[in-house]
N, C-alpha and C positions, 0 to 999 in steps of 0.2 A: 510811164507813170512817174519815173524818179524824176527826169525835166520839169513833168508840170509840177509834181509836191514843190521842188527848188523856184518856180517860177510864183508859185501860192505864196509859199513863204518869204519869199524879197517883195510882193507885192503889200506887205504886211509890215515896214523895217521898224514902227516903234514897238509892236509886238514880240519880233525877232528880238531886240535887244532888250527888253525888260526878258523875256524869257531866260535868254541865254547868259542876260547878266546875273540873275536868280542864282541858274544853275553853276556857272562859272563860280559865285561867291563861295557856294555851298562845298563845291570839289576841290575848291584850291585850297579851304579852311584844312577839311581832311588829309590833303597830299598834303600842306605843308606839316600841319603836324606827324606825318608816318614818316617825314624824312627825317624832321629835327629828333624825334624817340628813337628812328634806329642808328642817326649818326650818335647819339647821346647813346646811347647802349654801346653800340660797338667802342666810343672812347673807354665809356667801364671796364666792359670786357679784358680791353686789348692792357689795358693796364692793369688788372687784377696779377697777373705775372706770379699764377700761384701761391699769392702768400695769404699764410692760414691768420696767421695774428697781426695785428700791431701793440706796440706796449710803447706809452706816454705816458703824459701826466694828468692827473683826475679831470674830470670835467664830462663834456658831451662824447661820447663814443664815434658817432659819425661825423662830428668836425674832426676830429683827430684823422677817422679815415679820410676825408676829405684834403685834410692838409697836407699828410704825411706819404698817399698814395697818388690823388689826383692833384694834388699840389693846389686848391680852388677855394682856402679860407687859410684862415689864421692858427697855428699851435694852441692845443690848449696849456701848453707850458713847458718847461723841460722838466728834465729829471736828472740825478746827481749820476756820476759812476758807480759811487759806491755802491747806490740804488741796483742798477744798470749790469753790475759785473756779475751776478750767480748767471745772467742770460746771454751775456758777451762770451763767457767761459765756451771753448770749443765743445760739444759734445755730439759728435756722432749719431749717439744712439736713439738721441731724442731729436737734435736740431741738423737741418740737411744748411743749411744759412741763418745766421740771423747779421743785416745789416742795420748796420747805428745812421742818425741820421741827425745830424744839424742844422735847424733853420733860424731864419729871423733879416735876411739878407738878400737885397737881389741888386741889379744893374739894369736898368733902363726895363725897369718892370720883368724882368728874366727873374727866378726864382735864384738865386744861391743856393747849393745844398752841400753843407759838410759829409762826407764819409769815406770811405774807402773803396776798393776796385771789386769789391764784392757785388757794390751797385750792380754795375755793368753786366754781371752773370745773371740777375736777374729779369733782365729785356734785352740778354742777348747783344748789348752793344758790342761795336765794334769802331775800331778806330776808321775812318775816313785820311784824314793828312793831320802830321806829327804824333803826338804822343798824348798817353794818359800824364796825368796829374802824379809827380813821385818827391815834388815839395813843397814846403810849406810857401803861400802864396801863389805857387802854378793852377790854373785852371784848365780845364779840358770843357769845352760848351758841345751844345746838340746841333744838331742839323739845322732845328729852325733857327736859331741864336743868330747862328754863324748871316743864313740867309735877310734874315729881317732886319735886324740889329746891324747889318754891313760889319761883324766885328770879323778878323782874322788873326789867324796867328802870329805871334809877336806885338801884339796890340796890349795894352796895358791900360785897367781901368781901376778905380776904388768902387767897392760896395758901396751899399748906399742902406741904411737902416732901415727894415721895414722893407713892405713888398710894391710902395711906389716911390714913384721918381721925389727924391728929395735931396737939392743941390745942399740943405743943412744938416742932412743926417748923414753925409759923406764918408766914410771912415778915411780921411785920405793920407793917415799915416801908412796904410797897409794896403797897399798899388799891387795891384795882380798881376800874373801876367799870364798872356792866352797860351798854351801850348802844345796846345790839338785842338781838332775837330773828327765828331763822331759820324757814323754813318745815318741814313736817315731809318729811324725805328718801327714809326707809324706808332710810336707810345711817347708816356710823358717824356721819358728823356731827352726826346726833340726837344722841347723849351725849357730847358734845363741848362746851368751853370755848374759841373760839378768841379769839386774842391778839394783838400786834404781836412777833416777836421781843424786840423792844428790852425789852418788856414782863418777858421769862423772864431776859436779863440784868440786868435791875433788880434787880429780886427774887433773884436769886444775887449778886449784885454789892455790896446792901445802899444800893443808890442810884435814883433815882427817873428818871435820865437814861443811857440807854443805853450810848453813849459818846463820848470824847472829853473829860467832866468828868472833871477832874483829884481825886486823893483827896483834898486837902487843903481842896475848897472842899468836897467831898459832906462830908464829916466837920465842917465848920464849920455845915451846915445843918440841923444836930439840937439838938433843944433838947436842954440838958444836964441841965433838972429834969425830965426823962423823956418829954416833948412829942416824935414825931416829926413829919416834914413830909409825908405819906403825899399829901397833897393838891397838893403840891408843884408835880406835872405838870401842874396847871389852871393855872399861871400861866404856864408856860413855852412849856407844848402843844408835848412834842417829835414830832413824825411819826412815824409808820412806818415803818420804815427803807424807803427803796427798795433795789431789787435791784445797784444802785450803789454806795450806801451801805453796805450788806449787805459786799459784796466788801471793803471800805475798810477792815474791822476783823478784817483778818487774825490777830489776837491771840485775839478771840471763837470761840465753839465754837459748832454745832449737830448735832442730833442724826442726823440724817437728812436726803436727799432723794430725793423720789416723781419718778420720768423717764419722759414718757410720748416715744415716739420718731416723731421726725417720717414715717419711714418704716421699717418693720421688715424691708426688704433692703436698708438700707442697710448697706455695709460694715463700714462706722464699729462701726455700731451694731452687727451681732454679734460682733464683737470687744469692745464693750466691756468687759463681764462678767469676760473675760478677761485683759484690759490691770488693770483697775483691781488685782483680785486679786492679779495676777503684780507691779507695778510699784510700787503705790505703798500705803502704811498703812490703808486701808480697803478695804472688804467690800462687792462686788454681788453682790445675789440675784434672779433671776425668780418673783416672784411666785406666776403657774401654775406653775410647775416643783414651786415647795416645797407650794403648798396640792394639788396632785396626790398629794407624798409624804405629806401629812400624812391625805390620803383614804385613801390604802393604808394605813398604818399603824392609822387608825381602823379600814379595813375589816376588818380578819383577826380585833377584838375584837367587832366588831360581826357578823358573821357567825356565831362560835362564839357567840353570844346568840341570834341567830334561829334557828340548827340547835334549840338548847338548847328553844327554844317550838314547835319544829316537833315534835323529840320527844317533849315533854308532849301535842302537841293528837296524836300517833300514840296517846301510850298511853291517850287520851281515847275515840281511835275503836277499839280493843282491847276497853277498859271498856264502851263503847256493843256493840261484838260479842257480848262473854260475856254480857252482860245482857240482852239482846233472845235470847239462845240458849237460855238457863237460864228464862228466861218462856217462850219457844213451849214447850218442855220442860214445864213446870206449865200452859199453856193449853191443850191439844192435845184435850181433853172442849170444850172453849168452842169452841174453832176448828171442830171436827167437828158441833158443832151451827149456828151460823153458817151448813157448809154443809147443811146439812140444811133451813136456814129459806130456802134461794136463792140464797146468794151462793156464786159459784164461786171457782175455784181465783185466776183473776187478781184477787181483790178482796182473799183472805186475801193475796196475795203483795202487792199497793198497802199494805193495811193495817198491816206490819211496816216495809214502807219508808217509809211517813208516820210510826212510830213514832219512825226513824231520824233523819229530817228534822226533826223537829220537836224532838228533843234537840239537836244539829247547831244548829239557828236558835235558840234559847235562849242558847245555850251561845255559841257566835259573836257574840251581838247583847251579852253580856253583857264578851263581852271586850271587844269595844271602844268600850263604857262602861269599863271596868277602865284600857283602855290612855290616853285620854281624861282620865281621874281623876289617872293615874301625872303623866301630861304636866304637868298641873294645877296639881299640887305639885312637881314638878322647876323648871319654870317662873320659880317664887319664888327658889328656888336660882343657876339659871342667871342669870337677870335683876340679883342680888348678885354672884354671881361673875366675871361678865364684861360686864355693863353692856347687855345684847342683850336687847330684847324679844320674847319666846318665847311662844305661846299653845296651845291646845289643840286649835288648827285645825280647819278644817272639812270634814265626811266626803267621801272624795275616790272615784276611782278605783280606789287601791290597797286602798281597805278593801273597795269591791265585789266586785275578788279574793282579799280573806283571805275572806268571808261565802262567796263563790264555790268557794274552796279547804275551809273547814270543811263546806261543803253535800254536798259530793262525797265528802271523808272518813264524813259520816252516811250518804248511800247504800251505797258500799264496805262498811261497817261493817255493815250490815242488811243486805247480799246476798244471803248465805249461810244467815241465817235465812229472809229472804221463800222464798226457793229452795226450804227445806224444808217451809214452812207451802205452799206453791203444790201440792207432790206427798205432803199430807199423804195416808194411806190413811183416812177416815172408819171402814168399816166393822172397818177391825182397832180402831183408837180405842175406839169405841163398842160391840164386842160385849167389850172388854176384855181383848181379848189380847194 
């Protein structure tokens, strides 16, 4: 019976492919969107890196997280030290971390991020070959950097203003230099360029020493026939700032800081969101709170897309109905001799349903090659637009339930046909009337 349904169905081929390309459009819509939602989640996830707060400057709450955690917009601005220092201050009892964070800088689209080695405790990195970052000007990049970018250590580049490539927003008084590579994270730190602070006020500053130099020597130390002192830092080897030192230049700005909290019943702590907002010039967000909101907001677009594929693979198994009805229709001489040669009524009824199935498994298998393909090329897209390596992942669970879901819409669909090939009358058939 499965021979003849397969021999039914190829004698049929413009039917076969409006069918299955129906079906195919309808399943690949869905499989591609369940890949791109849990690679897009699992990026969230993997970078949430338990942190309760972020504290910025006013503005939108989720671009802040967006900027500050997933590195995928712009700062809504900085904030001063002096701002900055009652949450820099070590404290124990209320904060397990809080890392400061520098932006406005990157190199061949790579993100620049000022701060200290604190970063790293938070996603766990770890060095790969050479070293962390321990002066001003030295950089340490991530995994992907290192890979994409062909950049390695000992390689020396200038910043560059802003987060794309601009040969005029160069800072190229203040040349960096590579001096590690980190291991690969599976988080943002892979496309990441990290730095010393001191490093990001240089380079805005137009001076090779963080601070403390006075303008009048930084301006004496450029050569006037066009020569700058970009190397400068090798002689002087200014540090890192510590988190001491950091506090001490209340006049300096940075962008942000990541607060993970030493305990989250502590009092302190859920008021602070609150306090900062109500009291003083910047802006805290809860991370989960906003990528929660940013899930909802995706969902309602992303749903009306899956409805959208669920009703092409409906109008697929309609297509599959009328065409399996309109053939027993024109088969009804074949089917009555069939039984006449042996095969009874449950074989012609198997026989329409294997018709079913087997457009159904075609059509299914074809989408999510389709949806597979789509990922494929969005991939390339994503991967430029937001710095996140995106694949075309591997068949899971949920594709076993579309195959699952499309299999049962081919049954459904052949029902109603088998039903009536099953109670065909042979001898009205056959004597012709």
């Amino acid at each position: 019976m499965f021979k003849v349904a397969w021999k039914n169905i190829m004698h049929r081929p413009l039917t076969l492919i409006l069918n299955i390309l129906l079906l195919g459009l309808g399943v690949g819509l869905m499989s591609f969107l369940f890949i791109l939602n849990d690679q897009l989640k699992e990026k969230f996830d993997n970078n949430l890196a338990d942190i309760d707060l972020v504290i910025g400057a006013k503005g939108s709450p989720l671009q802040m997280i967006l900027c500050n955690m997933y590195h995928i917009d712009n700062p809504t601005g900085n904030i001063s030290i002096a701002e900055a220092k009652p949450y820099l201050k070590p404290n124990p009892a209320i904060f397990k971390r809080v890392v400061p964070l520098s932006l406005g800088d990157s190199h061949k689209g790579y993100r620049i991020v000022g701060t200290d080695h604190s970063f790293l405790e938070l996603y766990n990195g770890e060095i790969a070959k050479g070293k962390l970052f321990n002066h001003t000007l030295e950089v340490t990049i991530g995994h992907t950097v290192a890979q994409e970018a062909g950049i390695k250590i000992g390689d020396r580049f200038a910043s560059s203003h802003g987060f794309t490539e601009d040969e005029d927003a160069l800072h190229e008084h203040s040349e960096m230099t590579v001096v590690g590579i980190l291991k690969p994270s599976s988080s943002v730190m892979d496309q990441l360029i990290l730095t010393a602070t001191s490093t990001v006020w240089a380079a805005h500053d137009h001076v090779d020493e963080p601070a403390g130099s006075n303008d009048e020597h930084d301006h004496e130390g450029h050569d006037h026939e066009g020569h700058d002192h970009a190397h400068h830092h090798h002689d002087h080897h200014v540090h890192d700032l510590s988190r001491e030192d950091l506090m001490s230049h209340e006049d300096k700005e940075i962008t942000s800081m990541l607060v993970q909290y030493a305990s989250k019943t502590n009092r302190y702590a859920l008021n602070l969101p609150r306090t900062i907002n109500n009291n003083t010039d910047m802006m805290a967000a809860s991370p989960p709170f906003e990528i929660n909101r940013l899930y909802s907001m995706m969902g309602v677009g992303t749903k009306a897309i899956q409805v959208l594929g669920f009703l092409i693979a409906l109008v697929s198994a309609i297509s599959i109905f009328i065409s399996l009805l309109n053939s027993l229709k024109e088969r009804e001489y074949e089917l009555s001799l069939l039984r006449v040669s042996g095969a009874g009524p449950g074989q012609l009824f198997s026989l329409v349903i294997f018709e079913g199935l087997i457009l159904a498994a075609i059509g299914s298998v074809i989408g999510l090659i389709l949806g597979r393909v789509a990922m494929y090329f969005m991939a390339g897209r994503l991967d430029i637009s937001y710095g996140y390596d995106f694949s075309v992942g591997m068949f899971g669970m949920k594709d076993l339930y579309i195959l699952l879901a499309a299999l049962g819409l081919g049954i459904i669909a052949s029902l109603i046909p088998a039903i009536r090939a099953y109670g065909l009358d042979i001898h009205k058939v056959l004597s012709g009337k």
